[in-house]
C-alpha positions as CSV (number, residue, x, y, z in Angstrom):
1,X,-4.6,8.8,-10.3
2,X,-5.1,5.1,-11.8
3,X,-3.9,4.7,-14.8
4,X,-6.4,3.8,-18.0
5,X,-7.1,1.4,-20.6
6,X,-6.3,4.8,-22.9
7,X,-3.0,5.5,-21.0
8,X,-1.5,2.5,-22.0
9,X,-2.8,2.6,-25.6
10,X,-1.5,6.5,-25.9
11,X,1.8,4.9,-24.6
12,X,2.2,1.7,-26.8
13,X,0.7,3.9,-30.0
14,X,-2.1,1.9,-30.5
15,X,-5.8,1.7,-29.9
16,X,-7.3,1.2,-27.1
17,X,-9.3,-2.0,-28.5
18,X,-5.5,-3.2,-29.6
19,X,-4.5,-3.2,-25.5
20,X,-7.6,-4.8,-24.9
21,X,-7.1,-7.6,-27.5
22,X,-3.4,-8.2,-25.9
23,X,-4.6,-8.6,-22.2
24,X,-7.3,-10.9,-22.8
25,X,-6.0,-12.7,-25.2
26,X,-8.2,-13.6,-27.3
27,X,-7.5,-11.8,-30.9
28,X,-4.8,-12.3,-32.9
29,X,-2.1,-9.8,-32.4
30,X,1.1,-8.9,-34.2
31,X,4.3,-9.9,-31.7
32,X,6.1,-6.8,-32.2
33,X,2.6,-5.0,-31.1
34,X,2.1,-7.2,-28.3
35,X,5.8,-6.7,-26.8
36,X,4.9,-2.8,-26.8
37,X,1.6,-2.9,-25.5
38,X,3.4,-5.5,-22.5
39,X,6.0,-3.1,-22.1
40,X,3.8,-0.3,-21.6
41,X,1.9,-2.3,-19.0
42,X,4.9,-2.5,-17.2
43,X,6.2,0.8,-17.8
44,X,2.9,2.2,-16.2
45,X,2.1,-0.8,-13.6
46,X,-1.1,-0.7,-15.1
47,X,-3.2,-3.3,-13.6
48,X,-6.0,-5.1,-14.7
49,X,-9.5,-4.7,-12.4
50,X,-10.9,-8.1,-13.7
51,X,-13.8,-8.8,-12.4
52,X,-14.5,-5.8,-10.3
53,X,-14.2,-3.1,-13.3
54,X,-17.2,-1.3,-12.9
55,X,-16.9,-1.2,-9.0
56,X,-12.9,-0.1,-9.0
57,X,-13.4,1.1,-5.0
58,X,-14.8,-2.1,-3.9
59,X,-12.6,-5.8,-2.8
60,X,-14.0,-9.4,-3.8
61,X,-15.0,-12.2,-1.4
62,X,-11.2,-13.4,-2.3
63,X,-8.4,-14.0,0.7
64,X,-4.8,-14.7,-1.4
65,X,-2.4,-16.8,0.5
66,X,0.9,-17.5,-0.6
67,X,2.9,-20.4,0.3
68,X,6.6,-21.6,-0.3
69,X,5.7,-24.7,-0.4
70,X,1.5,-26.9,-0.4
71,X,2.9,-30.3,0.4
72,X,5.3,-29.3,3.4
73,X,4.1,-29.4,6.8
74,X,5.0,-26.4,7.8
75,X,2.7,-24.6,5.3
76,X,0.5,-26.9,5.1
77,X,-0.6,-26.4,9.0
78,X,-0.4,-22.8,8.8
79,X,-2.7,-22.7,5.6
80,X,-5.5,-25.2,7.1
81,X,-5.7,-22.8,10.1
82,X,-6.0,-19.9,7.6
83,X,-8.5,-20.8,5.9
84,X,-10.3,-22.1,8.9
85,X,-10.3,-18.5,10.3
86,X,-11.3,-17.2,6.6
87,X,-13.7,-19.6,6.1
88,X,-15.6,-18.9,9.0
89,X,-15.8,-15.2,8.9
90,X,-17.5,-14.6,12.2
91,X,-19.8,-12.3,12.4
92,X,-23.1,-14.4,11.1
93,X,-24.0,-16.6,7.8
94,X,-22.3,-15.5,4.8
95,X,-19.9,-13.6,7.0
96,X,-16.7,-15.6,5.6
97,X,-14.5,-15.3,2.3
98,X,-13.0,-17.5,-0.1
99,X,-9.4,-18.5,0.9
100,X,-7.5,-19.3,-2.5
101,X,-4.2,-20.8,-1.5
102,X,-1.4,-19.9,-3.7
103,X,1.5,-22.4,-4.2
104,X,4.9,-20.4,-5.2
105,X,7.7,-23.4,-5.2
106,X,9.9,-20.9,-3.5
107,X,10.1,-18.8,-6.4
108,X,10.2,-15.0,-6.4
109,X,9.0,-14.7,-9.9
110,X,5.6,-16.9,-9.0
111,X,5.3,-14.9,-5.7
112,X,5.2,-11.4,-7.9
113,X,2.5,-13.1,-10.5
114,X,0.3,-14.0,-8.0
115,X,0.5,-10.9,-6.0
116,X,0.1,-9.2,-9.5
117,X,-3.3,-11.5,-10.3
118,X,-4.9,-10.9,-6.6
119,X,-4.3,-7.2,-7.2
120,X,-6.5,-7.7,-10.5
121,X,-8.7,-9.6,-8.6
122,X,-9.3,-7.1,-5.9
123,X,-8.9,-9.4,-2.8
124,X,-10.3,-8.3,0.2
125,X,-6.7,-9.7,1.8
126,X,-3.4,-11.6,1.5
127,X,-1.5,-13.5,3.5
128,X,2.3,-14.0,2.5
129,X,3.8,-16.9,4.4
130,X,7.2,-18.3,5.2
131,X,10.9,-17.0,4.9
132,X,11.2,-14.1,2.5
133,X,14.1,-14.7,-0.4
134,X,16.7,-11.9,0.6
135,X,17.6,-10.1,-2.7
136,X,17.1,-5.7,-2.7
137,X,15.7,-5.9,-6.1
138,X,12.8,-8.7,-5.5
139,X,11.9,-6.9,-1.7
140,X,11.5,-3.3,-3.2
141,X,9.0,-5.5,-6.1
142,X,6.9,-7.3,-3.4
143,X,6.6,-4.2,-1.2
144,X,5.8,-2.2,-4.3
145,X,2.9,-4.4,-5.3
146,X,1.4,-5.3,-1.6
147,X,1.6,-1.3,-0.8
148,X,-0.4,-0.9,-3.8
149,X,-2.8,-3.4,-2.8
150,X,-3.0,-2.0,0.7
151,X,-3.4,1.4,-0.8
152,X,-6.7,0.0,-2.4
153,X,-8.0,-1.8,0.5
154,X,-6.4,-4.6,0.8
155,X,-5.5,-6.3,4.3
156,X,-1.6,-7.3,4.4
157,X,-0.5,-9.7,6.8
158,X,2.8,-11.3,6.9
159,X,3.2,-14.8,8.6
160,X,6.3,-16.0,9.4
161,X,8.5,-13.5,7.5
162,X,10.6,-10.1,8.5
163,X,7.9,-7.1,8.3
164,X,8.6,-4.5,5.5
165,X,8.7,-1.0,5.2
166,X,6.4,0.8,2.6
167,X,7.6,3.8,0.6
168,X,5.0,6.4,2.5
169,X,5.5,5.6,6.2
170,X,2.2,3.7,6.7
171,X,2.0,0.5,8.3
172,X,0.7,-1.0,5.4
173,X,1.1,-5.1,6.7
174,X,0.7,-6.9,9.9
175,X,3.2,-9.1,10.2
176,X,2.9,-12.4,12.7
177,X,6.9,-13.0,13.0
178,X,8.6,-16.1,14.5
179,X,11.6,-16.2,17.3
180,X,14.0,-18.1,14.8
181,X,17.1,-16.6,16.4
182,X,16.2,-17.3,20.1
183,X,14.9,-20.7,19.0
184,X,17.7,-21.9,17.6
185,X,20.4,-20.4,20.0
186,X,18.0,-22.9,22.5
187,X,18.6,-25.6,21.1
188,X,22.1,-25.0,20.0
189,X,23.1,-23.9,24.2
190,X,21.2,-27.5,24.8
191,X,23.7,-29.6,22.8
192,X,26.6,-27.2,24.2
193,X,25.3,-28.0,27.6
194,X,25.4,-31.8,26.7
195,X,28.7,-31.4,26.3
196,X,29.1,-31.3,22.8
197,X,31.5,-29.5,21.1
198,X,31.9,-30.1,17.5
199,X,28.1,-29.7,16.1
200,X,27.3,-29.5,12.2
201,X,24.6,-27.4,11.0
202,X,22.3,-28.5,8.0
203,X,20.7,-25.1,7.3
204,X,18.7,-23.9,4.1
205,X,19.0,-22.0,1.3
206,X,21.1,-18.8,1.3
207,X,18.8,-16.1,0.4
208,X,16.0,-16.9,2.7
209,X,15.9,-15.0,5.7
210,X,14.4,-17.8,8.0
211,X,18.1,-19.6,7.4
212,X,20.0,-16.6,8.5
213,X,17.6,-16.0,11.1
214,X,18.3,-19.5,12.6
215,X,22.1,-20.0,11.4
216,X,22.7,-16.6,13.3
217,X,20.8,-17.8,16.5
218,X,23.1,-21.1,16.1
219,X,26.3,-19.2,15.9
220,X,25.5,-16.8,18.9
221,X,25.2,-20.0,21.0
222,X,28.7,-21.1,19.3
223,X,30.5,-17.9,20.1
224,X,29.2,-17.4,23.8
225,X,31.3,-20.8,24.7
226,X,34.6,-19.6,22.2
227,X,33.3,-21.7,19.2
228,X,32.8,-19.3,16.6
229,X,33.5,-20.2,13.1
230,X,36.9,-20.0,11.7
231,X,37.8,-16.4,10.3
232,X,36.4,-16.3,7.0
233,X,33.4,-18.8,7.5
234,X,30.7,-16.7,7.0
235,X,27.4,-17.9,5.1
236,X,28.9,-20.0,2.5
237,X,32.2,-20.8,3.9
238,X,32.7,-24.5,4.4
239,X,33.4,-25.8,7.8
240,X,30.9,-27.0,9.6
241,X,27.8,-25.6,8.1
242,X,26.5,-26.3,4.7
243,X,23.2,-25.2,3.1
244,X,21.0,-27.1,1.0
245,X,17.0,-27.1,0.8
246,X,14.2,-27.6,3.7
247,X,13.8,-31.0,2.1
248,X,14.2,-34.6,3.5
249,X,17.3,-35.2,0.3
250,X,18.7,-32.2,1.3
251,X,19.5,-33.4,4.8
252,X,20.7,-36.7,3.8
253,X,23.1,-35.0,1.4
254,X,24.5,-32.3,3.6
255,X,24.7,-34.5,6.2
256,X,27.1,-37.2,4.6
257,X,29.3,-33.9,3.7
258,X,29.8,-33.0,6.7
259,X,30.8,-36.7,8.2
260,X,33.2,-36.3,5.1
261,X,34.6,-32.5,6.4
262,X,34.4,-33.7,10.2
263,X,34.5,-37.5,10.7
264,X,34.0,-37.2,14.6
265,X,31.0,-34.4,15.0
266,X,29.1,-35.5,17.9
267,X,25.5,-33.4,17.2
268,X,23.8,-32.1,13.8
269,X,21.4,-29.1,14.1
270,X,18.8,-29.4,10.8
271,X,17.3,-26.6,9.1
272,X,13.9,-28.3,9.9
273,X,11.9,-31.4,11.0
274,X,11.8,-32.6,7.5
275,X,15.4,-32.1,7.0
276,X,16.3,-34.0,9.8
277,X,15.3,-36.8,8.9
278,X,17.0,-37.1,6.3
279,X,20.3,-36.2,8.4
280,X,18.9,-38.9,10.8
281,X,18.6,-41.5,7.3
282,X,22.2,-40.6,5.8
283,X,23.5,-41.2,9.9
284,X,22.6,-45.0,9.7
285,X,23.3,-45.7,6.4
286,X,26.8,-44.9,7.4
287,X,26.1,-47.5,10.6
288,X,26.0,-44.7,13.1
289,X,23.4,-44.4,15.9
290,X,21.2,-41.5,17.1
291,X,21.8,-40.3,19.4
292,X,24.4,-42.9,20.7
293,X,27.0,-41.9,17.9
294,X,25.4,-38.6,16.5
295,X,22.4,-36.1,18.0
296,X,19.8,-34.8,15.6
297,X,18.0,-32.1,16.4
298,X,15.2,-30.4,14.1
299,X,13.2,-27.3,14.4
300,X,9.2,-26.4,13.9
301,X,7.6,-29.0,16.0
302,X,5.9,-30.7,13.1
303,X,3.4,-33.3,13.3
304,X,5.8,-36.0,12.5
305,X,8.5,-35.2,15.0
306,X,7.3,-36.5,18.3
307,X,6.9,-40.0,16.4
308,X,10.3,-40.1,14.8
309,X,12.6,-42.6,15.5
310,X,14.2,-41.6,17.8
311,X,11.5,-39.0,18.5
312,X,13.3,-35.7,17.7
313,X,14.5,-32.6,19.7
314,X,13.5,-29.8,17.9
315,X,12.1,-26.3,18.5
316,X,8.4,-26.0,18.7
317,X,6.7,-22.5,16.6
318,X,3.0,-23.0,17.3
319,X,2.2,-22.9,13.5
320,X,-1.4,-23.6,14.1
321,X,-2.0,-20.5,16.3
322,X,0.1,-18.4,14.0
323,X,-1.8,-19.3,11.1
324,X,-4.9,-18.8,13.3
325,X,-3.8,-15.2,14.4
326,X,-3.0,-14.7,10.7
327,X,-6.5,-15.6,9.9
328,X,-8.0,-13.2,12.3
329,X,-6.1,-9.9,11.2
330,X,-6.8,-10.6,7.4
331,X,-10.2,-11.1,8.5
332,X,-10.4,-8.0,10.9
333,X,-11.7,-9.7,13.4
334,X,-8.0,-8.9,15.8
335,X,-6.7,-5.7,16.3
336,X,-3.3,-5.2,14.7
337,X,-0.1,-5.2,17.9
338,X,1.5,-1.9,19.0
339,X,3.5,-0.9,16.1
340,X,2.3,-3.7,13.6
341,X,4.4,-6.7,14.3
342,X,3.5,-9.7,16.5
343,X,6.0,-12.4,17.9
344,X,5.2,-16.2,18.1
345,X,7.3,-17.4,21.0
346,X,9.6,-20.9,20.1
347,X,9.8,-23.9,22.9
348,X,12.2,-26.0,23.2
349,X,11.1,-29.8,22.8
350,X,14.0,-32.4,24.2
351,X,13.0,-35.6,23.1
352,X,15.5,-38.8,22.6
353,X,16.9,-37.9,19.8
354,X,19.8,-35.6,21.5
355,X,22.5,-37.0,24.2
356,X,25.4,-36.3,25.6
357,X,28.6,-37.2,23.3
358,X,30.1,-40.9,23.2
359,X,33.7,-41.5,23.2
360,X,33.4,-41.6,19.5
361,X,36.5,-40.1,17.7
């Protein structure tokens, strides 16, 4: 049963008109009221039906979908072909929704508000995008809310992130996943089978799970030729991986670090396009060449890549079709896979940017 305007009042001990003055916000209220009429709120999950109050069963014209990220690439394509699909609707005039693109910054806290204020909003669906941030607490929070919000008839669809498992058993979300792991063993086995041998790894941040996803691919490819990290280096042991950010400074950072822990690695795998670029910027600002002294490698393909130069290897995730398939199963208009969760194959892309070691030592 949904919890009330009058449920949260009886809770708080005040009036109903009191709880209505707090959430809108528009009446002065004392502060010690206000902090127990918000802590009710939360005690109760009470949620707010904005503008669909006197029609509680029925969703808006509103598609939610969340991104790490606006101004990178990688969300940026998979948002355009979003809201292409959304915009479009397909099945005659007038047959599309509104696509409202949500902007995180890779924070959990932003991710929970605006699954918190599309849940208000009633949105007909919501797409999350991009790695998930790997903490028990903030997963149980997001699959708390987006099980809610499927409960109320809400399409789910995950794009580009592990699929979750809601409290009743239901399928709940779609999820559109990449091939991270095989992706990057690929392109790790290619610079083994150039005949390198001592290969840094830029990688990102810690708790998201696209960087162990691709940092476990990497090391697979390590350990089936004996090159395993030492004993002890696991995620944030130095040695010859360090993490850092998907960004271009990130890359130039991590990658002078580790020329300072290994002055003779022959090949740097990046956490991304963007990233290697700034690995490939920090490689000649020491006065080394690519790939005569050093191969870069990326990953995700992006637009930029092939005219890098050197153009870059990287690994290819067709992020226009995944955000296109995205579209369609927010939109309905694709049935959901066999047992909710769809896999967007990687390709590896050997461009110039990768060669077989120098004699550099």
């Amino acid at each position: 049963m949904a919890v009330t305007l009058a449920d949260v009042a009886a809770r708080a001990g005040v009036s109903s008109a009191t709880v209505s003055r707090v959430l809108n916000g528009n009446y002065p209220v004392a502060g010690s009221t206000r902090e127990r009429v918000q802590r009710a709120v939360e005690e109760l999950d009470y949620v707010v039906n904005g503008q669909a109050r006197a029609l509680a069963a029925a969703t808006s014209d509103l598609v939610g979908v969340l991104v790490n990220d606006v101004a990178d690439p990688f969300f940026g394509v998979i948002a355009s072909a979003l809201q292409g699909e959304i915009g479009a609707g397909g099945a005659g005039p007038g047959s599309g929704k509104l696509a409202v693109v949500c902007n995180t910054g890779g924070s959990p806290e932003s991710e929970l508000t605006y699954l918190t204020l599309l849940e208000r909003q009633r949105a007909a669906g919501v797409v999350l995008t991009g790695g998930a941030v790997e903490d028990e607490a903030h997963t149980a929070a997001v699959t708390a809310r987006l099980a809610r919000l499927a409960a109320s008839g809400t399409t789910v669809v995950l794009c580009g992130r592990p699929a979750l498992d809601f409290p009743d058993g239901s399928p709940g979300a779609t999820t559109v996943a990449f091939d991270n792991r095989g992706g990057a063993r690929r392109l790790t086995e290619h610079l083994l089978s150039l005949g390198h041998r001592r290969i840094g790894c830029v990688t990102g941040p810690v708790e998201r799970s696209t960087t162990r996803h691709r940092l476990e691919g990497h090391r697979a490819a390590l350990a089936a030729h004996g090159l395993g990290p030492a004993p002890g280096d696991g995620p944030d042991a130095p040695g010859l991986t360090v993490h850092g950010g998907y960004d271009r400074a990130s890359g130039y950072d991590a990658a002078l670090e580790l020329l300072r822990r290994t002055p003779d690695l022959t090949a740097i795998v990046a956490a991304n396009d963007t990233v290697a670029l700034g690995v490939c910027a920090a490689l000649r600002d020491r006065g080394l060449s690519i790939p005569g002294d050093v191969s870069v490698a990326g990953f995700d393909d992006l637009p930029f890549s092939v005219d890098a130069s050197p153009a870059l290897t990287t690994v290819r995730i067709p992020l226009q079709e995944a955000g296109a398939r995205a579209g369609r199963l927010v939109m309905g208009r694709q049935a959901p896979p066999p047992g909710g969760v769809s896999t967007i194959a990687t390709e590896l892309m050997v461009r110039a940017s990768t060669a077989p070691p120098s004699s550099r030592s």
